[in-house]
N, CA, C and O of each residue as an XYZ file, in Angstrom:
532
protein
N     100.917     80.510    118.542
C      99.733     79.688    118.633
C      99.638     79.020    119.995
O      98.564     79.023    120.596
N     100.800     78.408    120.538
C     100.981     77.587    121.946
C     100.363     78.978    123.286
O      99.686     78.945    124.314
N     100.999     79.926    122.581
C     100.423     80.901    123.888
C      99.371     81.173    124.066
O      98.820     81.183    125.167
N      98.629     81.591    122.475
C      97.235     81.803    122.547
C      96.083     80.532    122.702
O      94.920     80.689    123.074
N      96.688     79.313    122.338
C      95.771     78.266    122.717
C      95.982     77.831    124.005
O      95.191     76.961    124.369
N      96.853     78.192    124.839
C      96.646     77.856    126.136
C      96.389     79.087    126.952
O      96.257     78.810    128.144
N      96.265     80.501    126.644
C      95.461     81.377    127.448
C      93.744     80.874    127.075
O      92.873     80.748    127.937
N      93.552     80.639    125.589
C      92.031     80.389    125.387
C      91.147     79.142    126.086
O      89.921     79.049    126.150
N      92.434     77.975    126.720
C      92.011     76.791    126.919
C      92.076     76.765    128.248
O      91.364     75.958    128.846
N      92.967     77.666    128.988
C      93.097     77.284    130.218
C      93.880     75.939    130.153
O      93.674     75.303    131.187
N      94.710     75.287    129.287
C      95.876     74.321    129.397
C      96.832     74.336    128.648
O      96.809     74.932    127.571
N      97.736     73.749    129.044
C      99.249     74.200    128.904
C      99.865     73.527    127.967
O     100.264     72.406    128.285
N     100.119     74.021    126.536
C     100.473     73.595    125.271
C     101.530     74.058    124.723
O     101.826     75.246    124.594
N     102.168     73.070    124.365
C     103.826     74.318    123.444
C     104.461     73.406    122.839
O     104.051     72.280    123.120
N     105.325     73.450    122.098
C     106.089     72.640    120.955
C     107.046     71.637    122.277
O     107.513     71.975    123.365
N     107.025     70.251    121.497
C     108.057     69.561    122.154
C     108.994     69.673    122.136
O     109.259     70.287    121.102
N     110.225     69.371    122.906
C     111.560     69.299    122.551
C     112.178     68.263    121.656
O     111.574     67.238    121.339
N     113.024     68.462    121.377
C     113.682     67.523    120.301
C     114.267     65.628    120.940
O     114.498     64.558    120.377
N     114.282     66.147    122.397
C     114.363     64.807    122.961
C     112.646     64.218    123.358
O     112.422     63.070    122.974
N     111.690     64.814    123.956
C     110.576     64.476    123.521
C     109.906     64.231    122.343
O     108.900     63.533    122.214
N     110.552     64.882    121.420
C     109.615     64.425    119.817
C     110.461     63.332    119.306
O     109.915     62.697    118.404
N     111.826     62.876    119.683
C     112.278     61.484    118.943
C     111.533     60.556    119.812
O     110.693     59.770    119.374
N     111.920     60.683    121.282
C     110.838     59.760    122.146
C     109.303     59.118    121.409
O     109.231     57.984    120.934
N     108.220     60.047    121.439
C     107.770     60.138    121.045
C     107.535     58.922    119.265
O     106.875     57.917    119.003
N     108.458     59.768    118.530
C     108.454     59.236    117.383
C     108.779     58.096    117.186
O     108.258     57.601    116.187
N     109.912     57.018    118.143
C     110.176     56.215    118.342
C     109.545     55.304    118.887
O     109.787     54.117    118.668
N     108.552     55.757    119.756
C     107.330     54.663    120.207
C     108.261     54.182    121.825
O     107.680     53.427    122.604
N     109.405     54.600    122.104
C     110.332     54.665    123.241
C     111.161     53.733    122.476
O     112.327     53.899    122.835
N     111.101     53.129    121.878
C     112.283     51.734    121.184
C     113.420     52.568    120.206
O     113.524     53.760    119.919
N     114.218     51.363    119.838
C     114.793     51.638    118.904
C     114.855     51.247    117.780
O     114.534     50.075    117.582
N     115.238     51.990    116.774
C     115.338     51.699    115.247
C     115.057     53.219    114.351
O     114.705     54.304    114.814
N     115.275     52.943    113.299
C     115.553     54.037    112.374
C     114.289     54.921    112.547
O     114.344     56.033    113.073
N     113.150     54.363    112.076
C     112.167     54.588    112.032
C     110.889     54.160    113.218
O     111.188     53.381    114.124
N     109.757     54.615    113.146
C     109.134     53.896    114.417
C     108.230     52.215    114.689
O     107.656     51.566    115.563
N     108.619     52.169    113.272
C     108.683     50.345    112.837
C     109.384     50.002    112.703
O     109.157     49.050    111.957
N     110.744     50.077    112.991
C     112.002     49.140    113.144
C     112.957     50.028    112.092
O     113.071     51.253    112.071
N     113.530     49.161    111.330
C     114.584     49.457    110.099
C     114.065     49.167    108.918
O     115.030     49.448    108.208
N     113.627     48.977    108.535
C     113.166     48.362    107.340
C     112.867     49.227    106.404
O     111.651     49.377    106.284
N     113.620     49.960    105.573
C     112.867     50.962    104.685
C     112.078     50.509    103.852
O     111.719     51.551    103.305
N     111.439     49.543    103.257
C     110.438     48.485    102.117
C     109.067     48.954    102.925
O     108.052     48.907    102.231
N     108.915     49.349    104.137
C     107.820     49.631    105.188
C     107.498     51.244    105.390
O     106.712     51.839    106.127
N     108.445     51.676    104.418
C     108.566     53.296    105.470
C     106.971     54.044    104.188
O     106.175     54.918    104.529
N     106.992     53.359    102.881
C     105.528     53.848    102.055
C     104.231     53.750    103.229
O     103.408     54.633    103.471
N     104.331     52.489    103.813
C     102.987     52.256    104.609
C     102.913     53.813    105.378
O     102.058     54.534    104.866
N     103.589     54.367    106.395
C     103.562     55.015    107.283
C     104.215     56.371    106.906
O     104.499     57.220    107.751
N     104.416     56.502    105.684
C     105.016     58.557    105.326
C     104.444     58.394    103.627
O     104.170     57.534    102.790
N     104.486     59.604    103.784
C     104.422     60.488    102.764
C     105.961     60.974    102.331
O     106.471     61.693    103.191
N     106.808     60.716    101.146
C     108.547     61.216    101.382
C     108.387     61.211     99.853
O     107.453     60.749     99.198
N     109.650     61.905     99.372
C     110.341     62.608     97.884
C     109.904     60.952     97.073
O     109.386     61.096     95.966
N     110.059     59.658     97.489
C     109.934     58.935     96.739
C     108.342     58.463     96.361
O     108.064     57.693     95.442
N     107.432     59.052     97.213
C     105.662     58.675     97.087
C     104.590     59.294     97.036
O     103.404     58.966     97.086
N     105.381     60.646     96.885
C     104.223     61.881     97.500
C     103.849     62.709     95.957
O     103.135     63.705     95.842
N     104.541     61.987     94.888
C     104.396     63.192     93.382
C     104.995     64.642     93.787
O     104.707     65.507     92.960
N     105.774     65.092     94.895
C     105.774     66.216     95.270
C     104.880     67.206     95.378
O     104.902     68.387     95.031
N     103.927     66.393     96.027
C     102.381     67.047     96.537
C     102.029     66.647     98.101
O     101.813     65.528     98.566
N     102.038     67.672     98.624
C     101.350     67.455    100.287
C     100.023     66.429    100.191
O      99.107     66.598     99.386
N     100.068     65.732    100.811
C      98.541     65.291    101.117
C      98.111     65.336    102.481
O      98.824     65.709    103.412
N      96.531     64.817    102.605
C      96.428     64.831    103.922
C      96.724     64.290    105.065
O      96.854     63.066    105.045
N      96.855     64.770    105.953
C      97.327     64.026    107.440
C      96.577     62.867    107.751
O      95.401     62.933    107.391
N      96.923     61.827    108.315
C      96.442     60.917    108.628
C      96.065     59.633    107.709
O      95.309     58.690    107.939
N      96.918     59.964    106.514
C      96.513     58.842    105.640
C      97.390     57.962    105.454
O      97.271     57.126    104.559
N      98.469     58.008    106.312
C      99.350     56.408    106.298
C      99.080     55.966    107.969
O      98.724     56.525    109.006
N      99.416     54.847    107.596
C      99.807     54.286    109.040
C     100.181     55.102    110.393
O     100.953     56.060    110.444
N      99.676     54.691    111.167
C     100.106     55.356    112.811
C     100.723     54.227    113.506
O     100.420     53.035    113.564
N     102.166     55.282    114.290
C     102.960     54.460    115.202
C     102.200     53.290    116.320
O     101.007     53.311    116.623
N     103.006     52.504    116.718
C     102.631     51.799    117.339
C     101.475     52.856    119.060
O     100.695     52.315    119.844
N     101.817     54.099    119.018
C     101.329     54.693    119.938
C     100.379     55.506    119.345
O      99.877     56.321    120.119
N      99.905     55.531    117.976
C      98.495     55.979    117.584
C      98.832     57.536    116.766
O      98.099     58.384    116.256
N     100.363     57.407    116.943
C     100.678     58.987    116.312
C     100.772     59.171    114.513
O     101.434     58.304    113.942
N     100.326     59.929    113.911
C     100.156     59.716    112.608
C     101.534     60.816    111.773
O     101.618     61.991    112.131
N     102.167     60.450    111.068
C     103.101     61.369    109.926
C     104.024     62.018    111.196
O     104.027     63.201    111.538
N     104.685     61.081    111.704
C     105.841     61.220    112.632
C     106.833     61.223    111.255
O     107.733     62.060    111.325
N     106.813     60.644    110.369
C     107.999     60.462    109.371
C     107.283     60.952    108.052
O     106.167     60.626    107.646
N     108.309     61.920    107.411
C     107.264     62.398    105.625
C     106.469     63.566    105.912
O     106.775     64.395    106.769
N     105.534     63.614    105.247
C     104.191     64.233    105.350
C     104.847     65.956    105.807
O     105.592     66.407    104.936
N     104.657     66.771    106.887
C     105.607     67.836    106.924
C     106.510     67.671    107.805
O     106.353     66.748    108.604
N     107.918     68.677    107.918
C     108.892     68.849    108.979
C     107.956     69.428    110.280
O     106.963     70.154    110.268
N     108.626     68.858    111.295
C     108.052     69.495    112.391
C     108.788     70.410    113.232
O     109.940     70.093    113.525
N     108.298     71.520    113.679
C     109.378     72.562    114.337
C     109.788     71.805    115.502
O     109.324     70.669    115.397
N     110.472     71.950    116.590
C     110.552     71.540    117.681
C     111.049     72.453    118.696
O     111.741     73.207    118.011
N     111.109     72.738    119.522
C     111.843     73.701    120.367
C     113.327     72.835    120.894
O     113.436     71.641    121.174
N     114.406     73.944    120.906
C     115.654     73.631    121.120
C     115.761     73.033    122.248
O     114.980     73.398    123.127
N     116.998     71.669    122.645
C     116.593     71.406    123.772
C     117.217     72.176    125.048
O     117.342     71.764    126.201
N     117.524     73.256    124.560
C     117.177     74.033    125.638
C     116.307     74.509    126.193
O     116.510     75.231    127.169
N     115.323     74.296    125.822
C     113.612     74.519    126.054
C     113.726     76.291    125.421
O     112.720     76.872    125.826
N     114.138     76.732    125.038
C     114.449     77.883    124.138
C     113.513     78.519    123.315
O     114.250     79.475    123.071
N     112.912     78.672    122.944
C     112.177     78.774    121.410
C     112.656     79.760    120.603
O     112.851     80.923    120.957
N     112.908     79.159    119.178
C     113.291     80.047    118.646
C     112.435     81.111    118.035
O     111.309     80.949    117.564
N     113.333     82.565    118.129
C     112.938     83.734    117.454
C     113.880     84.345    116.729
O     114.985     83.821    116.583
N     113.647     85.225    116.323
C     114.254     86.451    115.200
C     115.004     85.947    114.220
O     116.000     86.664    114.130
N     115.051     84.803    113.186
C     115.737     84.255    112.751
C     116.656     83.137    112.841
O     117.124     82.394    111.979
N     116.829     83.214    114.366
C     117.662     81.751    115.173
C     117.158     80.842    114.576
O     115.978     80.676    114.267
N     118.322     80.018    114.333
C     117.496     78.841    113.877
C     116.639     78.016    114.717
O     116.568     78.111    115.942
N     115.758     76.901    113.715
C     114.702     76.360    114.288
C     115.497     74.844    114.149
O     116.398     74.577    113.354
N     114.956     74.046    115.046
C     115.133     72.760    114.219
C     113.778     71.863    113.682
O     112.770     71.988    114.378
N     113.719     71.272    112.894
C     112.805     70.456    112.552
C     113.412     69.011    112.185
O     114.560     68.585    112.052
N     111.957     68.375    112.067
C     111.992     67.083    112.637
C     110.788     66.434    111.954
O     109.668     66.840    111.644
N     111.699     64.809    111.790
C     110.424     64.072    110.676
C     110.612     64.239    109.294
O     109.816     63.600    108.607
N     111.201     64.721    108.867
C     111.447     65.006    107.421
C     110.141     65.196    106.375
O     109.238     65.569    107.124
N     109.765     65.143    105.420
C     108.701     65.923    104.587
C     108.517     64.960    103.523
O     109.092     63.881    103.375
N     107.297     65.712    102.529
C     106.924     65.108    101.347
C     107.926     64.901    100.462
O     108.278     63.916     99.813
N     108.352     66.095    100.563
C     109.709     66.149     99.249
C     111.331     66.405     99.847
O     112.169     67.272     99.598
N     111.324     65.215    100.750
C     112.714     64.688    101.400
C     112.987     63.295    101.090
O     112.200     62.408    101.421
N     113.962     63.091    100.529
C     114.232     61.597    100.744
C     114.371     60.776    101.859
O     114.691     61.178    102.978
N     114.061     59.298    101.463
C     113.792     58.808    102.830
C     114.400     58.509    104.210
O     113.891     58.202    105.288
N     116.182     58.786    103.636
C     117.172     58.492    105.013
C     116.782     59.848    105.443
O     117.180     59.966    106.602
N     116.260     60.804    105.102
C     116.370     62.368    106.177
C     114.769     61.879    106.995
O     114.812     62.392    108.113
N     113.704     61.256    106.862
C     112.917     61.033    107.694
C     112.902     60.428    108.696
O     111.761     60.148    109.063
N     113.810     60.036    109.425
C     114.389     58.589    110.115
C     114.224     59.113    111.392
O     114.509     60.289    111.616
N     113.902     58.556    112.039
C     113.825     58.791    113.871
C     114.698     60.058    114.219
O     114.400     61.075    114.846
N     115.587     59.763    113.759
C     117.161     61.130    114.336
C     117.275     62.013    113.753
O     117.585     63.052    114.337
N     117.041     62.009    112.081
C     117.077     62.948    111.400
C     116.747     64.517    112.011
O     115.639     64.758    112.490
N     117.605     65.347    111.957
C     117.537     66.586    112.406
C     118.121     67.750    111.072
O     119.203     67.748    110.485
N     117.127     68.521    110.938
C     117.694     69.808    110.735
C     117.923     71.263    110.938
O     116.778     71.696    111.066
N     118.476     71.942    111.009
C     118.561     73.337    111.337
C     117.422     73.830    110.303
O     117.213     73.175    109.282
N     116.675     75.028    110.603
C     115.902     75.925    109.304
C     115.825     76.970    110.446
O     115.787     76.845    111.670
N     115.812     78.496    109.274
C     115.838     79.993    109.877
C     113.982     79.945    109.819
O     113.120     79.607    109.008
N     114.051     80.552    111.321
C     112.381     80.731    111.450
C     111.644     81.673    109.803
O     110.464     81.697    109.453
N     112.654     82.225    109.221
C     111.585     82.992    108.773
C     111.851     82.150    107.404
O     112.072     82.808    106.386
N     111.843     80.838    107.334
C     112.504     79.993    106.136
C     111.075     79.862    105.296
O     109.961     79.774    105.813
N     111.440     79.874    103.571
C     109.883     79.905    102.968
C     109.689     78.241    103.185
O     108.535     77.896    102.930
N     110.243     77.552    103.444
C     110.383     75.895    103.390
C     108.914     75.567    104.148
O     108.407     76.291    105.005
N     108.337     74.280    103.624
C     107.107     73.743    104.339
C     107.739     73.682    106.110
O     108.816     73.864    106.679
N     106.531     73.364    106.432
C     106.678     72.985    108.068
C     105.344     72.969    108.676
O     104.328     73.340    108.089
N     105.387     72.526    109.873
C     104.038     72.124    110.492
C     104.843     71.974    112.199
O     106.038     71.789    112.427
N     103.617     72.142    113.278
C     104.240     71.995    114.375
C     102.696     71.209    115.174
O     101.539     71.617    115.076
N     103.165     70.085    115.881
C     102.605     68.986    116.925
C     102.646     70.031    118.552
O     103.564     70.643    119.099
N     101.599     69.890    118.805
C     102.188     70.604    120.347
C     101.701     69.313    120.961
O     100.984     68.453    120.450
N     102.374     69.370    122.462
C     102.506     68.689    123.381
C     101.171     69.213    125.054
O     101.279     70.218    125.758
N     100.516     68.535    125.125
C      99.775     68.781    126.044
C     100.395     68.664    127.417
O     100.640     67.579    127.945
N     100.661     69.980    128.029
C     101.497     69.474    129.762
C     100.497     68.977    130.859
O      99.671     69.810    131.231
N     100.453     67.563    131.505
C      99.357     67.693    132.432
C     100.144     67.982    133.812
O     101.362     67.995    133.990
N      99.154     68.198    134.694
C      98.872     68.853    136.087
C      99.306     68.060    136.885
O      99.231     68.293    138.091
């Protein structure tokens, strides 16, 4: 998708890295989550195994980070590219990031990382990153 939307756009789009997407998710600060620690807060801002009925819903319906970003935590895993700037193929694993509807809530946490095989039936979703000039 990153290749074909940036031959169609004429701009330069592709999955973040895993040190750009905690950045990112973190709002640059620290803490578990991108509102501090507080898990009593983490319903406002995800979708996770404890709020979701184990049903996807739509994007954008909790809270956005202090930087306007929406379902950084819950809602789906996000692919990320290795930080080797790598991308994975043929089965290599992927990592994802953000944890999901039907994850509990310590795996959604700023750091939370997991391995998944690209060709995994598991949910997922991917954020691209706009490169400017």
């Amino acid at each position: 998708y990153c290749r074909w939307f940036s031959l169609e756009s004429g701009r330069s789009v592709r999955l973040p890295t895993e040190v750009e997407w905690e950045y990112a998710c973190r709002c640059g600060r620290r803490g578990l989550w991108c509102f501090g620690d507080d898990e009593q807060l983490l319903d406002e801002y995800a979708w996770t195994q404890r709020n979701s009925s184990n049903e996807l819903h739509d994007a954008g319906t909790r809270k956005p980070s202090a930087w306007g970003l929406f379902d950084m935590h819950g809602s789906e895993s996000e692919w990320c590219l290795l930080d080797s700037g790598e991308e994975p193929v043929n089965g290599v694993q992927a990592v994802v990031r953000g944890g999901a509807f039907n994850t509990p809530p310590e795996d959604t946490q700023s750091a939370a990382r997991r391995l998944n095989p690209v060709d995994s039936p598991s949910h997922g979703a991917f954020r691209v990153l706009l490169e400017l000039d």
